[in-house]
FIZA-156686 format. One line per 2 residues: their letters; for each residue x, y, z of C-alpha. Coordinates in Angstrom, 1 decimal, padded with zeros to 4 digits. Last residue first. Layout:
N
A = X Y Z | ... .
//
This chain:
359
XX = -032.7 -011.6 -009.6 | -029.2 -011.2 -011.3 .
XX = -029.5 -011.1 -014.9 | -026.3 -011.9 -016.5 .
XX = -024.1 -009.3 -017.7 | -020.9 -010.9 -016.2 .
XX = -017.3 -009.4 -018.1 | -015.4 -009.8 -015.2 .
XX = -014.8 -006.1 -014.1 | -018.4 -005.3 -015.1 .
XX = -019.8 -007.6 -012.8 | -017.0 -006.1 -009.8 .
XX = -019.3 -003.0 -010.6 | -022.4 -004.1 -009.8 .
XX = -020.8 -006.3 -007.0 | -019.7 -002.8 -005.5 .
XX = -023.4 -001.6 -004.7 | -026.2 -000.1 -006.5 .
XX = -023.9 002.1 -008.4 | -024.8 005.7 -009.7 .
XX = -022.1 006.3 -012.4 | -021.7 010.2 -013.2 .
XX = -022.8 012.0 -016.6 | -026.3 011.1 -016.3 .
XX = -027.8 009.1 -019.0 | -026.1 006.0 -017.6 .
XX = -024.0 003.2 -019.6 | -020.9 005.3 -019.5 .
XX = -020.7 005.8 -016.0 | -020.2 002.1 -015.6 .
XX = -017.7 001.6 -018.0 | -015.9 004.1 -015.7 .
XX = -016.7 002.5 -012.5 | -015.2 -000.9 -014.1 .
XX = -012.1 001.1 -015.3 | -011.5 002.3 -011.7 .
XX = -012.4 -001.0 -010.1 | -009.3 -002.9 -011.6 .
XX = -007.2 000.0 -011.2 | -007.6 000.3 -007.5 .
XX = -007.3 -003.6 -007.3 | -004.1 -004.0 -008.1 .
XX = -003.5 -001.6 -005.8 | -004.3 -003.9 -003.1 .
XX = -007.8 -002.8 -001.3 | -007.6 000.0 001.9 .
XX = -010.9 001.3 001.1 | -010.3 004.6 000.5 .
XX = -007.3 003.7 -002.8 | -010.3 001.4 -004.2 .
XX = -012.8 004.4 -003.7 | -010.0 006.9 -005.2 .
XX = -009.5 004.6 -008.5 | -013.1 004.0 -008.7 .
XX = -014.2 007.9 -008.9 | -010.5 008.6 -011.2 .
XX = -012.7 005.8 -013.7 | -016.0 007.8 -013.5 .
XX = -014.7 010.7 -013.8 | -013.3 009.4 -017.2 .
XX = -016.6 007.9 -018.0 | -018.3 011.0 -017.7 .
XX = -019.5 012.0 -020.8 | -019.8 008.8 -023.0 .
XX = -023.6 008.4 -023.2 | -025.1 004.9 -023.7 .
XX = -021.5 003.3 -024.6 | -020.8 -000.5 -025.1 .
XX = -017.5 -001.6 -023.7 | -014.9 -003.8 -025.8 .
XX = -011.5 -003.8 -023.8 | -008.5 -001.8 -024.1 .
XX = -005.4 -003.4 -021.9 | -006.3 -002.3 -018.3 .
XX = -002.4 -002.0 -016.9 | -000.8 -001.7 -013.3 .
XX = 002.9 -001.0 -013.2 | 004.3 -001.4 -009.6 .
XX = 007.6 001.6 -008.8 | 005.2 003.7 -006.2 .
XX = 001.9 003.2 -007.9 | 001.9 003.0 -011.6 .
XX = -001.6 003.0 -013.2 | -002.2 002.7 -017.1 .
XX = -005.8 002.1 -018.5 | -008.3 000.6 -021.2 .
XX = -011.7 001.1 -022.9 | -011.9 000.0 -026.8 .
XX = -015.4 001.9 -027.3 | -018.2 001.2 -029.0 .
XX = -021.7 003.5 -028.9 | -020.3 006.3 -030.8 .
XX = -018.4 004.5 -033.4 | -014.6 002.8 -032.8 .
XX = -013.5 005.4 -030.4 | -010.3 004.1 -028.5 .
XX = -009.6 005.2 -025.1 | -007.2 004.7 -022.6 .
XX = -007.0 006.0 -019.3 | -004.1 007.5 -016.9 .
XX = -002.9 007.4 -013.8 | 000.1 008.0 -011.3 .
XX = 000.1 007.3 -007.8 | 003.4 007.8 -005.6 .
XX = 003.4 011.6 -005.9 | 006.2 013.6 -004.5 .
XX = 008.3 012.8 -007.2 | 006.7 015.4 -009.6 .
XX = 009.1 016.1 -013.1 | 010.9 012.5 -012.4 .
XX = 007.1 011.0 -012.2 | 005.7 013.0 -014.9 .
XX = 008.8 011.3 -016.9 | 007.8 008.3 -016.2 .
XX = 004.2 008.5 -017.1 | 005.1 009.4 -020.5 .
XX = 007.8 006.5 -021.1 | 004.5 004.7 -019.9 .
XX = 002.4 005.9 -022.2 | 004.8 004.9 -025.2 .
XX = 005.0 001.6 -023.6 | 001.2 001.2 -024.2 .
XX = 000.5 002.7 -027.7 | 000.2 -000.9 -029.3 .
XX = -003.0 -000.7 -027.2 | -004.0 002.7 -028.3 .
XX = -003.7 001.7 -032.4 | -000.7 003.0 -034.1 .
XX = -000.9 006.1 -035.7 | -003.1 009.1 -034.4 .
XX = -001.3 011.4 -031.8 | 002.2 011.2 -030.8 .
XX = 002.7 009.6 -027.3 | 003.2 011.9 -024.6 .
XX = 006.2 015.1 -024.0 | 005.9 016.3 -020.7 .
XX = 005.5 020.1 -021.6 | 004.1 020.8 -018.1 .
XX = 000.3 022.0 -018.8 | 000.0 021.1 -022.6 .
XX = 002.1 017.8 -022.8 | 000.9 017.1 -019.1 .
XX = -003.0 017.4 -020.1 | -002.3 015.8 -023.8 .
XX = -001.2 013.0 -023.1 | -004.0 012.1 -020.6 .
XX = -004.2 013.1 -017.0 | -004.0 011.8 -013.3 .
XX = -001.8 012.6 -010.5 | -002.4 011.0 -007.1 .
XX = -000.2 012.2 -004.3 | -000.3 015.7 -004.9 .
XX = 002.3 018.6 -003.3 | 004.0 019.0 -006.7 .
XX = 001.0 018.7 -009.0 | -000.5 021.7 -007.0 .
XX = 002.5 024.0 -007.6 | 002.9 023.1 -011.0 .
XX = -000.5 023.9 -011.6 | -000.5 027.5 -010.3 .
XX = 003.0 028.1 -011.8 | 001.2 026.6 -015.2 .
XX = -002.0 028.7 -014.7 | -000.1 032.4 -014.7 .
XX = 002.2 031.4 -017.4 | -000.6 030.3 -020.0 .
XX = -003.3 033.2 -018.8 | -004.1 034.8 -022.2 .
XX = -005.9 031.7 -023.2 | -005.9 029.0 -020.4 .
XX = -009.7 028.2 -020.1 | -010.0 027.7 -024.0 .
XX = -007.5 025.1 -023.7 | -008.7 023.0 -021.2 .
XX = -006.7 020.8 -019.1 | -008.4 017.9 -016.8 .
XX = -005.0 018.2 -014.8 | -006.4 015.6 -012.4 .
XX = -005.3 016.1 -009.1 | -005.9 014.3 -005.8 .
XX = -004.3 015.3 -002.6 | -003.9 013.0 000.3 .
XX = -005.1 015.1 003.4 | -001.9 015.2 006.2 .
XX = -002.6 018.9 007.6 | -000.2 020.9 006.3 .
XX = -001.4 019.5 002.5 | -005.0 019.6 002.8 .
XX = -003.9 023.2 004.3 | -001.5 024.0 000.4 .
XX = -003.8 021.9 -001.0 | -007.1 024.5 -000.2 .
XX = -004.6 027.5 -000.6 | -003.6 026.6 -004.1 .
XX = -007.7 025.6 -005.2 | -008.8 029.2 -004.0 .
XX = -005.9 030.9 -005.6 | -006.9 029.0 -008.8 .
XX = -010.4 030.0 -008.0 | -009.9 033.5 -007.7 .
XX = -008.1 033.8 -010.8 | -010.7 032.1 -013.4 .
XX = -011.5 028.9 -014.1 | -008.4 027.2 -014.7 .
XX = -008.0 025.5 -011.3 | -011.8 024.4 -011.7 .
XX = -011.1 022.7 -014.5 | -008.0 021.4 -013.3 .
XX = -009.4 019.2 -010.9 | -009.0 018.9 -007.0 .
XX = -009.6 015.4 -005.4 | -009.3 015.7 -001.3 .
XX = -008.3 012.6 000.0 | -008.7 011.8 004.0 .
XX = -010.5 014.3 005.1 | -010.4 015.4 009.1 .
XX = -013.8 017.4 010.8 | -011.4 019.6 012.7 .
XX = -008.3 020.4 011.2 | -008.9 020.3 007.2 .
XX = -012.4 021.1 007.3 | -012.0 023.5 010.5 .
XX = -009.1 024.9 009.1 | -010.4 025.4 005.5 .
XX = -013.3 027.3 007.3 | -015.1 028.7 004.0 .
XX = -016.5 031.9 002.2 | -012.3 033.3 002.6 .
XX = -011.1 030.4 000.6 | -013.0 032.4 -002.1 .
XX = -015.0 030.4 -005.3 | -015.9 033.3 -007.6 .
XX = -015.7 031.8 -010.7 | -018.2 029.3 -009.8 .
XX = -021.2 032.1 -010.2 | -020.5 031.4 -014.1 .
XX = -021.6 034.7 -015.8 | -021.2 033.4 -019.2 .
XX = -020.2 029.8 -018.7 | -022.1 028.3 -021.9 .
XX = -020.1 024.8 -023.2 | -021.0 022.8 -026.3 .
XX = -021.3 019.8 -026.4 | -021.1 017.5 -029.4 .
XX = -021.6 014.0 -029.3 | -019.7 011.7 -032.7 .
XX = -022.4 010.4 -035.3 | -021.4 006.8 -036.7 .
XX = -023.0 004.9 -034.0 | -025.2 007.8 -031.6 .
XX = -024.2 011.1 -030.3 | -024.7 011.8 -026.3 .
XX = -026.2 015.4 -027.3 | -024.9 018.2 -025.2 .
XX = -025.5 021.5 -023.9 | -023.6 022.5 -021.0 .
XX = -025.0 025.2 -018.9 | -023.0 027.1 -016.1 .
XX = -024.4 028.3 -012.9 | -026.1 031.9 -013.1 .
XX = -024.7 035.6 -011.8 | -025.6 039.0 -013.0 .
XX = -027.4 039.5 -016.2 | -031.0 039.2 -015.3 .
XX = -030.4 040.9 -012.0 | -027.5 040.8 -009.6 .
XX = -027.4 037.4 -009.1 | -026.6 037.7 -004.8 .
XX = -024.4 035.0 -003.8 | -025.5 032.0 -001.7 .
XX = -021.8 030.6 000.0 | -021.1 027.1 -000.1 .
XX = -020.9 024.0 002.1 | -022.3 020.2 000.8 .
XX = -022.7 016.9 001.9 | -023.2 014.3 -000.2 .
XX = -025.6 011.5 -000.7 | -026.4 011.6 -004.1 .
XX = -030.2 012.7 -003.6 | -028.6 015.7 -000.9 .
XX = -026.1 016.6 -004.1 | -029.4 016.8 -006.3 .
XX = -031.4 018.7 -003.7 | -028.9 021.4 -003.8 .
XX = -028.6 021.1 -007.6 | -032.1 021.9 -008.2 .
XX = -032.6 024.8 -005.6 | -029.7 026.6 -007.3 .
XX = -031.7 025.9 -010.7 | -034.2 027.7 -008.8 .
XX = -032.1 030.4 -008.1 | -032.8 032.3 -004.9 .
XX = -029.2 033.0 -004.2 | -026.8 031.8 -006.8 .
XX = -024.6 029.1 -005.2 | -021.2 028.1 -004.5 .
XX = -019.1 025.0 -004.0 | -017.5 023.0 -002.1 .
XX = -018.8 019.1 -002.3 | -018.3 017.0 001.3 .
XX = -018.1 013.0 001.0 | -018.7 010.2 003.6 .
XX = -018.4 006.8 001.9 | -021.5 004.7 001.6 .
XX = -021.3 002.8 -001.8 | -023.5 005.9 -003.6 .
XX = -021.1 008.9 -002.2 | -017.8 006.8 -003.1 .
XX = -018.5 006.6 -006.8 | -020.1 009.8 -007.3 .
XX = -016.7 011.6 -005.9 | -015.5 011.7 -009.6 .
XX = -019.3 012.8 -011.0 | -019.1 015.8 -008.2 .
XX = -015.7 016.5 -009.7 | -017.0 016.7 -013.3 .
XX = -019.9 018.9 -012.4 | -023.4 017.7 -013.7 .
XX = -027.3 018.3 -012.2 | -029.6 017.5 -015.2 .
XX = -032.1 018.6 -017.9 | -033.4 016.5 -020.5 .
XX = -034.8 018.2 -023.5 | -037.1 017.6 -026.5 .
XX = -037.2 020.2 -029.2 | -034.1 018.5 -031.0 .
XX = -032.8 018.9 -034.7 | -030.0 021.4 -033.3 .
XX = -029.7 019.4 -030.5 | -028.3 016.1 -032.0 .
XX = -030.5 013.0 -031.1 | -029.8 010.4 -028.9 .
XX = -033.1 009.4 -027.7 | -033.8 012.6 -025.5 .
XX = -031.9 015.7 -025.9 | -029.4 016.8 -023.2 .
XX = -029.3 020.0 -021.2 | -026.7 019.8 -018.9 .
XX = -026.6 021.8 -015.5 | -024.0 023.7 -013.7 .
XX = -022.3 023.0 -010.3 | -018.4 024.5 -009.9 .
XX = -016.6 022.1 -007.7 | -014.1 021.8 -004.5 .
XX = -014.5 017.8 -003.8 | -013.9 016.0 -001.0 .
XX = -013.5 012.7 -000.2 | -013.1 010.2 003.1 .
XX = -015.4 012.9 005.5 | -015.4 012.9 009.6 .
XX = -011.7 011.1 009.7 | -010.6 008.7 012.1 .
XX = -007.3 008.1 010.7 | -005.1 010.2 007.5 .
XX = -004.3 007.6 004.8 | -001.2 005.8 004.3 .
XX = -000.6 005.7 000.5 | 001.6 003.2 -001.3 .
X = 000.0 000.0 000.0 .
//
């Protein structure tokens, strides 16, 4: 076991997070066709910490809300529904074109037709996430967390929340909380701030002890140099990710849990699903498997979610991988973006391939 977690903790995940919605069309249609709509609660960190909320696991979501919104109203009883705690200030919209959560609009695509979201921030109440609207040191001190997962979406989102998310690991870190980070990088989020957001990354991939990303995330926010794009197929891809993953580990050697997944789009409903783990000097690899795909948004989350709950419980880290791919198959067979398992023989099932009935 590579990571000795903080004892007798009130919460075993936390999650700083921007809520929004996501408008969807039904039956898999594109949205410009559509005039049929799903709406739904989504954050990519609330989808991560999913996992652990629906088999049992304590977990605290910071956040911040508009005051008097409806839609505010919605995600509040949302995070209740998943089982999570939550603390954030109400702020004051400002009229009609003060403050709103975000909106993702999305179809889920279907065979030959790719998904399409497109992203409406305007006016994003998450921007203005401030250590100062929370008690860090009563978190941190007091109530006791034993991973906190931060993502680089909500690093990037403006200036006060990358301050916000380098004092929150700076007192995870003073006060013995494994840190979590997934570089989740986003170009249009780092225009105009490139220097500013890779000293503020750098600083939190140095103090984490979980690092997670894709080739592109640590080519674009460390200039770790991954596999080349297109080419060979993912699986004959493998040692090249692992070249990768070594040199993340030179650049941060504080971390002793490195991750990353691998995905092969064959049509919109088939994916070759994989992933790479290396805990302290172990290799741990998913070879791409066959999974069928409902609505593919998520399914990352879904695969840091298993990681962390395998990591919570103690298991071998064998193990951790094992149950992180399952969770992430498993988030890509719901309509919501994050996996809502029954319990942890659900996902085990999906682990060894059993899609039998069970009554």
């Amino acid at each position: 076991m590579s990571i000795e977690l903080k004892k007798n903790c009130k919460y075993s995940l936390i999650v700083p997070t921007s809520m929004g919605v996501r408008i969807t069309p039904v039956n898999g249609q594109p949205v410009h066709s559509s005039n049929t709509f799903k709406l739904q609660t989504t954050s990519a960190e609330t989808n991560v910490a999913s996992i652990s909320s629906y088999l049992g696991l304590p977990v605290k979501v910071l956040t911040t809300f508009v005051k008097d919104s409806p839609i505010s109203k919605l995600i509040k009883s949302n995070l209740h529904a998943r089982f999570m705690d939550y603390e954030g200030k109400d702020i004051e919209q400002d009229g009609p074109w003060g403050y709103r959560h975000q909106f993702n609009i999305a179809d889920s695509g279907f065979g030959s037709r790719g998904p399409r979201v497109h992203n409406d921030r305007a006016g994003e109440v998450g921007r203005t996430l401030n250590v100062k609207d929370f008690d860090i040191e009563s978190i941190f001190a007091k109530d006791g967390v034993e991973i906190m997962h931060l993502s680089g979406l909500i690093a990037a989102l403006s200036p006060e929340t990358s301050t916000f998310c380098l004092e929150l690991a700076r007192t995870a870190k003073k006060y013995g909380t494994k840190i979590s980070f997934d570089l989740n990088y986003r170009a249009s989020f780092w225009i105009g701030r490139e220097e500013e957001l890779k000293k503020a990354f750098t600083e939190i991939a140095s103090v984490s002890d979980i690092l997670v990303g894709n080739e592109e995330d640590f080519q674009l926010c460390f200039g770790i140099k991954g596999p080349e794009a297109g080419g060979a197929e993912i699986e004959e891809k493998i040692e090249n990710f692992k070249d990768m993953i070594g040199r993340v580990k030179e650049r941060f050697p504080n971390a002793s849990v490195f991750a990353t997944t691998l995905r092969e789009v064959v049509n919109a409903n088939t994916h070759l699903w994989g992933g790479i783990m290396l805990e302290d000097e172990n290799w741990h690899v998913v070879k791409p498997r066959e999974i069928n795909v409902l609505d593919r948004i998520g399914g990352g989350d879904g695969f840091v979610g298993g990681m962390l709950y395998g990591i919570l419980k103690n298991w071998t880290p064998e193990k951790w991988i094992q149950f992180g791919w399952a969770s992430g198959a498993l988030a890509t067979t719901f309509l919501t973006d994050y996996a809502q398992p029954a319990d942890e023989e659900m996902v085990w099932s999906i682990w060894e391939g059993n899609a039998r009935v069970k009554r």
